[in-house]
Each structure stands twice: as C-alpha cells, then as structure tokens.
TIZA-300094 format. One record per residue (C-alpha): residue number from 1; x, y, z. Coordinates in nm, 3 decimals. Layout:
N
<NUM; <X; Y; Z>>
...
//
This chain:
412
<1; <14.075; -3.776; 11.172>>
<2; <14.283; -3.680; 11.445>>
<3; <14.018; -3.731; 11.747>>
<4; <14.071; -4.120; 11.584>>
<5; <14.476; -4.089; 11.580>>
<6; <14.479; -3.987; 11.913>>
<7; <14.237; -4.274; 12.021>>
<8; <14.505; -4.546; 11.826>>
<9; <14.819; -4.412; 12.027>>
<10; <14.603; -4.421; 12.336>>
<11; <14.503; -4.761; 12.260>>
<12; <14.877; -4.849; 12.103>>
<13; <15.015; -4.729; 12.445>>
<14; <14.835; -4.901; 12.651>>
<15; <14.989; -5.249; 12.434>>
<16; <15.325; -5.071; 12.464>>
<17; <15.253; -5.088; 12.841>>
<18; <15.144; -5.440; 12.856>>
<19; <15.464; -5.560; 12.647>>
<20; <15.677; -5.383; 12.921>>
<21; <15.526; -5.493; 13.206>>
<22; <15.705; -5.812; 13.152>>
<23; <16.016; -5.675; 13.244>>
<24; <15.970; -5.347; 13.373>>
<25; <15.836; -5.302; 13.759>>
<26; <15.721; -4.951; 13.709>>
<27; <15.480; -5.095; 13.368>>
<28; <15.335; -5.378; 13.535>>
<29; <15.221; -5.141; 13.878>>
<30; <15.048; -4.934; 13.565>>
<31; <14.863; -5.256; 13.511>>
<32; <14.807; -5.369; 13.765>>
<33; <14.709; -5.039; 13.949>>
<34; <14.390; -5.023; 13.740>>
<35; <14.280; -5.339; 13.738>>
<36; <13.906; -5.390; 13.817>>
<37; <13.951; -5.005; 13.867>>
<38; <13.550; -4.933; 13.845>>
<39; <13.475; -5.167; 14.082>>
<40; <13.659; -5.059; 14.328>>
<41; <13.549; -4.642; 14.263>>
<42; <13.194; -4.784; 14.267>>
<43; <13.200; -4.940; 14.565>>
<44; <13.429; -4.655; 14.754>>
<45; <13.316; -4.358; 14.611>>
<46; <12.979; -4.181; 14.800>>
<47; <12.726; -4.076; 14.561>>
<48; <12.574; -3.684; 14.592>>
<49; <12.892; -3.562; 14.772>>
<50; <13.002; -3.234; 14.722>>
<51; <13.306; -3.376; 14.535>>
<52; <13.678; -3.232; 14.392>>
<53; <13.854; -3.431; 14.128>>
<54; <14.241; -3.342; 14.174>>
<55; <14.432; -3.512; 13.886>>
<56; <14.808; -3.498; 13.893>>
<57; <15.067; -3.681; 13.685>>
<58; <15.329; -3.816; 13.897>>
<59; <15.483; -3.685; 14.253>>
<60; <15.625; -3.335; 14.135>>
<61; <15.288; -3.252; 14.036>>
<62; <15.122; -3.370; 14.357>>
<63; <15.319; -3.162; 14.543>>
<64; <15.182; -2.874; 14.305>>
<65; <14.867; -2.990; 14.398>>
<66; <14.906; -3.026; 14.828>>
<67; <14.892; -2.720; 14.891>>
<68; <14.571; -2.622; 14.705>>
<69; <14.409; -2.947; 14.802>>
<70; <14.458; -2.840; 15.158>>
<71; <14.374; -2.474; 15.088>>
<72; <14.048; -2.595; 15.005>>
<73; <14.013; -2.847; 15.287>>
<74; <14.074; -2.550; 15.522>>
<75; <13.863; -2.333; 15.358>>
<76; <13.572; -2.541; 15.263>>
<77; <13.576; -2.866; 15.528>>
<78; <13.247; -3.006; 15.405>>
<79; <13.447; -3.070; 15.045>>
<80; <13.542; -3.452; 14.954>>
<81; <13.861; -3.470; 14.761>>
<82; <13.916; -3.703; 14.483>>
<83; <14.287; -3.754; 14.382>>
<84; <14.409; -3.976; 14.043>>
<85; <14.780; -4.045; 13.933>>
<86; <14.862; -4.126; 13.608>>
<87; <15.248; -4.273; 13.739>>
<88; <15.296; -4.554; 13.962>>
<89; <15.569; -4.349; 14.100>>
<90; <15.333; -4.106; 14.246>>
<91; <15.054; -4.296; 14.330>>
<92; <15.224; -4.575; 14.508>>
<93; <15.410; -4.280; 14.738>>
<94; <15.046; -4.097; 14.800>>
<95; <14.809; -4.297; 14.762>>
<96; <14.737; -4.278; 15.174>>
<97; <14.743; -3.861; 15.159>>
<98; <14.534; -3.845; 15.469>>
<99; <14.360; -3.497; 15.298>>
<100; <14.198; -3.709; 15.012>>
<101; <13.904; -3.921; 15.056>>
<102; <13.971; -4.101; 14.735>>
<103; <14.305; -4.210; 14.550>>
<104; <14.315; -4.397; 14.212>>
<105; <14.490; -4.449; 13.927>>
<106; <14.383; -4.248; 13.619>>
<107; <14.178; -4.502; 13.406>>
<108; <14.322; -4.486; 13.019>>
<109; <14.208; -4.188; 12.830>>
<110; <13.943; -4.320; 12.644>>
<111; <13.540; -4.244; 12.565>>
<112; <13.413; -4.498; 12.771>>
<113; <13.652; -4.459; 13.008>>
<114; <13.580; -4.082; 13.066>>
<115; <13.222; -4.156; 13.030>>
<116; <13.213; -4.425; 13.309>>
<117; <13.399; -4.268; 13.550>>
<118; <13.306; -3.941; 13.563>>
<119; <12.915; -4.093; 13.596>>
<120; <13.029; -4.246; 13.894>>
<121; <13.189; -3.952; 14.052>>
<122; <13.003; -3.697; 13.918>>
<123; <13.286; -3.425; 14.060>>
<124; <13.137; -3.055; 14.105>>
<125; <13.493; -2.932; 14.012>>
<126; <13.800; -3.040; 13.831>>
<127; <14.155; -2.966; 13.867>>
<128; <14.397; -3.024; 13.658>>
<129; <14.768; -2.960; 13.749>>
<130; <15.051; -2.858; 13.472>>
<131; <15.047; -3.070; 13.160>>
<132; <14.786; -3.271; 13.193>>
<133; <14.576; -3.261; 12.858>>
<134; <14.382; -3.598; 12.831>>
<135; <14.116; -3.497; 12.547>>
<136; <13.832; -3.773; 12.628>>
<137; <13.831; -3.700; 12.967>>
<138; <13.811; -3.310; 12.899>>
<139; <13.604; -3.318; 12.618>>
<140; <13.314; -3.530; 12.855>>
<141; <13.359; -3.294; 13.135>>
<142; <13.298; -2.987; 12.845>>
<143; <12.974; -3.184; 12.750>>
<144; <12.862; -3.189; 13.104>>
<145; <12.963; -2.830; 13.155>>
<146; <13.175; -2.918; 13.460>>
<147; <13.375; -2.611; 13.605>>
<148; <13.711; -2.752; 13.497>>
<149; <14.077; -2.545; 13.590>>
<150; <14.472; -2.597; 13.485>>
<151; <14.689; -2.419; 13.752>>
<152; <15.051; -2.457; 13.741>>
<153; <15.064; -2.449; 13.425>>
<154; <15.372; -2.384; 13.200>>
<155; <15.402; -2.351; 12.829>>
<156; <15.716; -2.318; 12.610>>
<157; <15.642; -2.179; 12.230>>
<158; <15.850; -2.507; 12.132>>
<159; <15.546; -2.765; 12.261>>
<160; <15.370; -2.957; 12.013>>
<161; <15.084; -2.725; 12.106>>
<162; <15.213; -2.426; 11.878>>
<163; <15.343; -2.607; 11.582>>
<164; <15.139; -2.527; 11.284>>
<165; <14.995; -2.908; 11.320>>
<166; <14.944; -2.842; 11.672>>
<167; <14.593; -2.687; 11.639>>
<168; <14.375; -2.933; 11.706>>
<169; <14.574; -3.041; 11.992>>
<170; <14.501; -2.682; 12.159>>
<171; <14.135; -2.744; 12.136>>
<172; <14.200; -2.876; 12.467>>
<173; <14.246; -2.537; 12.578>>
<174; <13.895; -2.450; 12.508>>
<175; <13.733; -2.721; 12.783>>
<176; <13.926; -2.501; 13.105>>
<177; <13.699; -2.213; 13.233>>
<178; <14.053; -2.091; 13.356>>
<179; <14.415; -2.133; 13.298>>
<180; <14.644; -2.047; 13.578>>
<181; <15.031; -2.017; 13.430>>
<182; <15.297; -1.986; 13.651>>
<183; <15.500; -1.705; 13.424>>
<184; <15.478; -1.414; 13.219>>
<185; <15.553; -1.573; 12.912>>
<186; <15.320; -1.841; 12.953>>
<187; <15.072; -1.644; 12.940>>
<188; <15.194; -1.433; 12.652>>
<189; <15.186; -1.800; 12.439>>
<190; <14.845; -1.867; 12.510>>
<191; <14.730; -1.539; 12.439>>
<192; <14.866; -1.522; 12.105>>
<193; <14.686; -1.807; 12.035>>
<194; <14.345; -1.633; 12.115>>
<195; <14.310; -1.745; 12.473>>
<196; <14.147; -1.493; 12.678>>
<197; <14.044; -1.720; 13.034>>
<198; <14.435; -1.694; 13.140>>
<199; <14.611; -1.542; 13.492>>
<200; <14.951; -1.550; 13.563>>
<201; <14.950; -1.687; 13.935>>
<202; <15.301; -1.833; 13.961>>
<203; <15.423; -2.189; 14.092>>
<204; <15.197; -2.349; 14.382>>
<205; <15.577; -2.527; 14.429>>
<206; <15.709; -2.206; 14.642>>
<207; <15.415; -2.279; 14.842>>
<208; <15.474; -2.577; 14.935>>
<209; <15.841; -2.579; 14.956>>
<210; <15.779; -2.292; 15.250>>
<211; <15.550; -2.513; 15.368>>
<212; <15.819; -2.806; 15.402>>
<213; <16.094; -2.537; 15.539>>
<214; <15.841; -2.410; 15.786>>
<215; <15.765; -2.775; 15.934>>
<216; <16.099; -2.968; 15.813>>
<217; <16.245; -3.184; 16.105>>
<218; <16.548; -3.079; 16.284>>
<219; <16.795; -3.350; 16.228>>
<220; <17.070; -3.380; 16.573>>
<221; <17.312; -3.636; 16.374>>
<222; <17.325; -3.308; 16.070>>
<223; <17.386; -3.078; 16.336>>
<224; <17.671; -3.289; 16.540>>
<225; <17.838; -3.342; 16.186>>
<226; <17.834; -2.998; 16.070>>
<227; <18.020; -2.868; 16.403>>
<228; <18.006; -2.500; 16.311>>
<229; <18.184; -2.561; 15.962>>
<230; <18.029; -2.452; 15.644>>
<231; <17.844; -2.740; 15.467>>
<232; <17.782; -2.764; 15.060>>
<233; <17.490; -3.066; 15.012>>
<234; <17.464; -3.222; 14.692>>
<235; <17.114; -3.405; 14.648>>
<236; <16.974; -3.585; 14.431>>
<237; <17.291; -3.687; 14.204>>
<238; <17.299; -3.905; 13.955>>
<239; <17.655; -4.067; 13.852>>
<240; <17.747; -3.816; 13.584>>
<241; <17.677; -3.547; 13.900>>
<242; <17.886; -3.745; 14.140>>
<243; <18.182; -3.757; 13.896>>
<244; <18.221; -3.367; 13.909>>
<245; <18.139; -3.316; 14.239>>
<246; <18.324; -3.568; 14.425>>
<247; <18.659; -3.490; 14.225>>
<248; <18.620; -3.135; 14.430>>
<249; <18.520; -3.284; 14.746>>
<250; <18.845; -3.475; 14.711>>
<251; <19.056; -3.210; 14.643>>
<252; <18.904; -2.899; 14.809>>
<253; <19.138; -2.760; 15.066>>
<254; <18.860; -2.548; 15.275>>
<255; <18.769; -2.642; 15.612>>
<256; <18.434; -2.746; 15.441>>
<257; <18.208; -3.021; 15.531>>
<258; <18.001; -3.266; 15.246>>
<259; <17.639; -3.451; 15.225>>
<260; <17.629; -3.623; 14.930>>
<261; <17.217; -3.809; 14.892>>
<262; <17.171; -3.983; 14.542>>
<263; <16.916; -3.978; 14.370>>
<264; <16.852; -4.395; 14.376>>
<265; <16.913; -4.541; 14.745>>
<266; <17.058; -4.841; 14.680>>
<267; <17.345; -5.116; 14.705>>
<268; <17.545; -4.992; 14.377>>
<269; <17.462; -4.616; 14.419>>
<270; <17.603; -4.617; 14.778>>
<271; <17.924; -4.834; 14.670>>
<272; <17.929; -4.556; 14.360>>
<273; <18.011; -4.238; 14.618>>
<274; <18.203; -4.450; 14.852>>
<275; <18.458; -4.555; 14.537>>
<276; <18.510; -4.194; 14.439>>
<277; <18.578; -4.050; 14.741>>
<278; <18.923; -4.048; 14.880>>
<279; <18.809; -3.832; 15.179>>
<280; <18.654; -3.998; 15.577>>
<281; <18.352; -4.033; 15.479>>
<282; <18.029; -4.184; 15.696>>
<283; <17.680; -4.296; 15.593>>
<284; <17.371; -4.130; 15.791>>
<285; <17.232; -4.430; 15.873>>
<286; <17.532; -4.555; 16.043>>
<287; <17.611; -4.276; 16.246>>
<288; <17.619; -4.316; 16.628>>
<289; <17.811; -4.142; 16.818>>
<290; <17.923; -3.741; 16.810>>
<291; <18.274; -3.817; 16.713>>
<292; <18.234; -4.050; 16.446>>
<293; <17.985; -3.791; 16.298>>
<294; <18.263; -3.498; 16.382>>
<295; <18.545; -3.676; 16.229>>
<296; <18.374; -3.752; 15.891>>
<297; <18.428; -3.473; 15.626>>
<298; <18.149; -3.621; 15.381>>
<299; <17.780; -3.763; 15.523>>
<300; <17.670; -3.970; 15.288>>
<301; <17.226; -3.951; 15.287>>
<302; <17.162; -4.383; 15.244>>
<303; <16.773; -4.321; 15.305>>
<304; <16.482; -4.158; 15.191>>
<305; <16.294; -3.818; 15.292>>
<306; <16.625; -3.642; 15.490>>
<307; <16.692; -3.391; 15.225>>
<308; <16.443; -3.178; 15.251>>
<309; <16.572; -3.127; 15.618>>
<310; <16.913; -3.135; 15.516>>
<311; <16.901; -2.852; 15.313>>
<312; <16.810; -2.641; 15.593>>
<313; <17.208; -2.724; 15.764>>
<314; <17.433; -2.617; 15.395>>
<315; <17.535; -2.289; 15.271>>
<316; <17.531; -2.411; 14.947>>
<317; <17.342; -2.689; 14.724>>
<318; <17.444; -2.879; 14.395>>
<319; <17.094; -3.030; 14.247>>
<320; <17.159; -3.341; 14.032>>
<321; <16.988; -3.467; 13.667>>
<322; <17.146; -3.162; 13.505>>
<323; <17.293; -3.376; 13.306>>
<324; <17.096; -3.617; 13.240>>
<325; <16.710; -3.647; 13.300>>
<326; <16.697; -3.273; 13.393>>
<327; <16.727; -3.101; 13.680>>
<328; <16.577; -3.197; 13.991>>
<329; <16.464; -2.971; 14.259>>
<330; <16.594; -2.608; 14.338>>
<331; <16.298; -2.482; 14.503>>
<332; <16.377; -2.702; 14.807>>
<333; <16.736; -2.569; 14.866>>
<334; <16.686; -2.227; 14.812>>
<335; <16.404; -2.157; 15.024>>
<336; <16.631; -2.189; 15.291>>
<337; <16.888; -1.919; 15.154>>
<338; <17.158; -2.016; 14.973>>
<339; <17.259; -2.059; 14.605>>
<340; <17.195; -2.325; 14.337>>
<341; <17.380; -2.510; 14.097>>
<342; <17.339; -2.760; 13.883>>
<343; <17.404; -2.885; 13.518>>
<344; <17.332; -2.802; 13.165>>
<345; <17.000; -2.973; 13.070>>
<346; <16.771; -2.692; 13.290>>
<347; <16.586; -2.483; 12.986>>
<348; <16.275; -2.699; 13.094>>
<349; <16.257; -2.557; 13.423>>
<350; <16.164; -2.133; 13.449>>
<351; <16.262; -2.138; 13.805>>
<352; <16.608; -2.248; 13.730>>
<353; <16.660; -1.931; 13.454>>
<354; <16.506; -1.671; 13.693>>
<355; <16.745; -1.767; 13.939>>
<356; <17.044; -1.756; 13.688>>
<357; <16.908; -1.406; 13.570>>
<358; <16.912; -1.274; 13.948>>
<359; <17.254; -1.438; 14.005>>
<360; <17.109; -1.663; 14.269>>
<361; <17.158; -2.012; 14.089>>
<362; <17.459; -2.094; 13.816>>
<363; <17.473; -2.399; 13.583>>
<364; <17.801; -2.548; 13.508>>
<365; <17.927; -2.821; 13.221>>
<366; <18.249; -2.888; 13.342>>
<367; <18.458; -2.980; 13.698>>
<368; <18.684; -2.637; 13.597>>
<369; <18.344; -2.460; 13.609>>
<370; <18.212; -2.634; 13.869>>
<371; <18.576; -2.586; 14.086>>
<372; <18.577; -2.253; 14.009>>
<373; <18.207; -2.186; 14.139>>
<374; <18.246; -2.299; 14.466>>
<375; <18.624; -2.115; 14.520>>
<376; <18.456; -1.846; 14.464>>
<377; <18.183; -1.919; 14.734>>
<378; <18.470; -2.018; 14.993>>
<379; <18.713; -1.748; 14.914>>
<380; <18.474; -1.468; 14.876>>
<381; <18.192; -1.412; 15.172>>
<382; <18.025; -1.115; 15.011>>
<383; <17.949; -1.315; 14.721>>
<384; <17.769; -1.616; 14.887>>
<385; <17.593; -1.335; 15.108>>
<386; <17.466; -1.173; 14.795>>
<387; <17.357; -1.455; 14.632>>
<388; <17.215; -1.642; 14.922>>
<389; <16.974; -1.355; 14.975>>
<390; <16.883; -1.345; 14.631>>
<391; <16.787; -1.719; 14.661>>
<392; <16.546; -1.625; 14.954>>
<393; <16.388; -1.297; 14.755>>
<394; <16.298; -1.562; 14.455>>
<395; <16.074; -1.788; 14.728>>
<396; <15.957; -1.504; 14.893>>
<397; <15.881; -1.313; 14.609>>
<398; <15.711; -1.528; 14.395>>
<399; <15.473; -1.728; 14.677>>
<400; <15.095; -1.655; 14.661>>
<401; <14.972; -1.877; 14.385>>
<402; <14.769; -2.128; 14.621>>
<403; <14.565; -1.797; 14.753>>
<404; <14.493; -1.683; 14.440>>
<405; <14.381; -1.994; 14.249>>
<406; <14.212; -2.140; 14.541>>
<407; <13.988; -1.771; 14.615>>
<408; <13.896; -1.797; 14.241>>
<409; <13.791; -2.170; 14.255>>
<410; <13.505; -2.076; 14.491>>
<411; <13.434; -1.700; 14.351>>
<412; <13.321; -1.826; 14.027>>
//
C-alpha cells in the first residue's frame, strides 16, 4: 500500500511540476532538463566502464560531494564518474565539472525509470550524498546487489523517518551497505532504530571549504578598500537580514569598514542596500581607482563567486536566511578565523549549534541583539581573539571525512 502511495505523489509531482513550469523558470528547466533524457545517456554513456554514480540534490550537496569525487579521481584515475542533480539550480551551475565524465538530470523516481537507467549505466558503485532517499532507484540497485553508500548524512529524531508511520519509509535504510553521518547524534538515531552499517565521519563540507580557503583568489580592489581597517562582511542577505544589519552599519561609530553581497544579484536587490544605507557606499564592480575604493565605508558585492574570497579580508561575518529560508553558509567564513552570526531559523544546521556551544558563532532576533554583538567585538579585542580561534579549531577539528569515506569505498 504504501510502495503504491509513494508511486502516486511521485507521479502527482511530476503534474505539480508541469503546471508550474508555466510560470516558474526553475519548473520548466526540471522539464525540460530531462527531456529525451535516455537518449542522450545512451548515446554518451560508454558501456563496460569501470563506472561511479554520484547523485546529489542541488549545489550544497555537490559541494559535499567535490571533494570525494576528486578523492577518488586522485586515488583511482582509471574511475569514470557519473554525476545526476535532482535541482536545476545545481545542475545548470555544474553540469561542466571538468572531474565528471557524465552530468544529468535525475530521471523521476519511478520503476521503469530506475530500471532503464541503471541498465544503461550499469555503475559498479553508488553514492548517495545527505538526504537523498529515492526508493525505486534504491530498491533496483538492492536487487542488483550494487555496493550503494550515504555519506554526509544527517538525521534529526523529528524527520518523517522516526514517526511511528515512518517505518516503511526507513526501509530505505536497509539498501546502503554503509551510512556515513556527519554527528554523534546521527548516529545515535539510526542506531536506535536497529541500524548497525553506521560511522560517524563528519561533514565532507570542512573539506571542501579548506579546500576553497587554500586556493581562494586574492582580490586587490578588497585589499585597497579595506586599508588596514577592520572589516565585518555580511553575505548572502536576504532583505529581512539587510534591515538589521544596515541600521548598524549606519549608525556604528567604529572606524570599521562594510561588504554587504546579497543573496540575489540583481536590479531591485542592489537598489534594496543602496536605499538603506545612509553611509559612502561603492559597488565592486564599479570600483576603479584606489581612492574611490578608500573613501567608501561599505563595498557593496553586485556579482557572483567573490565571497568566498571575501571572507578571507573580514574579522567578522553575518550569514543571511536566518530568518527566512535558513541559514546559509558558515563553514565558508569561519574557516578563515573569525566568528559567525546569523538569525534565528538555524536548528537545521549542526554546524551552526556546535559553534554556538563553543562560543564561536551567536544567533541574534533582534537589531538590539545584533548591535550589541558586534560592540562587543569592536570594544573588546580579547573577545573577538577568543572566538575567532574557536572558529578555526571547529574547521580544523572536525576535517577528515573525505579520507575516511573515500579509504572505505575501495576497502570493501
């Protein structure tokens, strides 16, 4: 009965899709992404390869996936790597990854589906990254007894999973010959639930954000407008973000400089900042000379793929969707050393508690709380000292997890 359920919402989805793709960009690239999908894997795809399927949800989870995907292609050369997206908003950014061989769209989760594709593949191994639980697809690769692994994972005891309807949803479980979690109490979930194949590995993220610090590009125009001053970036802010933060960028009394990179790059985003602030203020883009970028107090990030760079110039980050779609990322900041804050809506995200339990990351619901924070960053050095290197022992502490899981893969 509910193998059949869960075949109607698949099905019912996929109409839900179609109706939306009228109006909705992102719904019609879902479409449109897999259209004649088999064709095209047939005709690409080499037969008798040693093959990896990589599948991945959207872009945060590809970027839990780089760095095992190239921990294998060091490792193991000879490997082909497959790589699917279920989200046009990954795919469309990835889908020339130089490391795979092969990028498609996730066909729909259904028998034939699973059954088609996988007997044109025919991957020797299967990775699956975080969430992804897409039954038809595991159940086939459990019929064909192909090695198939979750790493990243991360479970909560409120997911559908452990409700007392959630059992047949956990039969999923059963189809990984391992389950990599990224904490403690993920593991603790799944083995109160009778799973035995579990390791706690940690977050393949802390990797890859060292990876990004390690090879992030220096940026002159960041370093011209910083000028020796202390810098406090605030990326990836959504409006209800920018209406706290800019109110203390417009009346902080530090000799502090600003970056301020929203989340969406675009005409009424930009005009957004620029309204609120009653400070000089200058966008990256149209920087060009040393003292325009000296004489601006805020920098104002009107492009994409500077803030992981930027980062590396603050003392301090404020991470955006806190109050909204949830946090975005804190990884990317503090790898560099410095503290985090952010919003209220982060009780999805384990990171972001650890790093409020070691005083390295603070969430804030108000402009008093957020005011407060930073004075005390400003007025008190020892504080931000403390705090900054507590940032740093998080990353350094808890990197590793591509190592292990990828040394496993090819042990057993």
């Amino acid at each position: 009965m509910m193998h059949f359920l869960y075949n109607t919402s698949i099905h019912v989805y996929h109409f839900l899709i179609w109706v939306a793709s009228f109006r909705n960009p992102k719904a019609k690239k879902w479409l449109s992404g897999r259209k004649n999908l088999f064709e095209k894997i047939q005709t690409e795809v080499v037969p008798c390869e040693h093959l990896l399927w990589f599948h991945v949800s959207s872009l945060g989870e590809f970027e839990q996936a780089r760095p095992v995907i190239e921990g294998v292609k060091k490792y193991f050369p000879d490997y082909k790597i497959l790589l699917t997206f279920f989200s046009p908003s990954g795919y469309e950014l990835r889908k020339d990854y130089p490391l795979a061989d092969y990028v498609y769209y996730l066909p729909l989760d259904t028998y034939w589906n699973a059954t088609r594709f996988l007997d044109i593949v025919r991957p020797e191994k299967v990775f699956f990254v975080k969430y992804e639980f897409w039954f038809n697809f595991l159940t086939e690769l459990k019929k064909r007894e192909i090695p198939t692994y979750l790493f990243s994972a991360l479970f909560r005891p409120t997911q559908f999973f452990f409700q007392p309807w959630g059992k047949w949803f956990r039969k999923a479980f059963r189809v990984y010959n391992h389950i990599f979690v990224q904490n403690q109490s993920s593991f603790d979930i799944l083995q109160r639930f009778g799973f035995e194949n579990v390791t706690v590995s940690g977050d393949t993220r802390l990797d890859r954000v060292s990876q990004i610090a390690r090879s992030a590009s220096e940026l002159p125009k960041l370093e011209t407008f910083c000028d020796g001053k202390r810098v406090i970036v605030a990326g990836s802010t959504w409006p209800e973000d920018e209406a706290l933060f800019l109110n203390y960028v417009n009346e902080c009394t530090h000799n502090v400089k600003f970056v301020v990179a929203p989340h969406e790059v675009n005409d009424k985003s930009l005009e957004r900042v620029t309204a609120a602030l009653k400070r000089s203020y200058l966008f990256y883009s149209a920087a060009s000379s040393p003292e325009q970028l000296k004489a601006a107090d805020v920098l104002i990030v009107d492009g994409y793929g500077y803030l992981v760079s930027v980062y590396r110039y603050a003392k301090i980050a404020y991470i955006g969707g806190g109050f909204t779609t949830g946090i975005h990322s804190i990884l990317e900041p503090a790898v560099y050393g410095m503290p985090v804050v952010f919003g209220p809506d982060f009780h999805k995200f384990h990171e972001a508690t650890e790093m409020i339990q070691l005083g390295a990351a603070h969430s804030i619901s108000s402009y008093e709380e957020l005011s407060n924070l930073l004075e005390s960053y400003l007025t008190d050095p020892v504080k931000l000292s403390v705090e900054s290197h507590s940032a740093s022992q998080y990353v350094e502490g808890n990197r590793g997890a591509t190592e292990q899981i990828v040394r496993y893969f090819f042990e057993n």
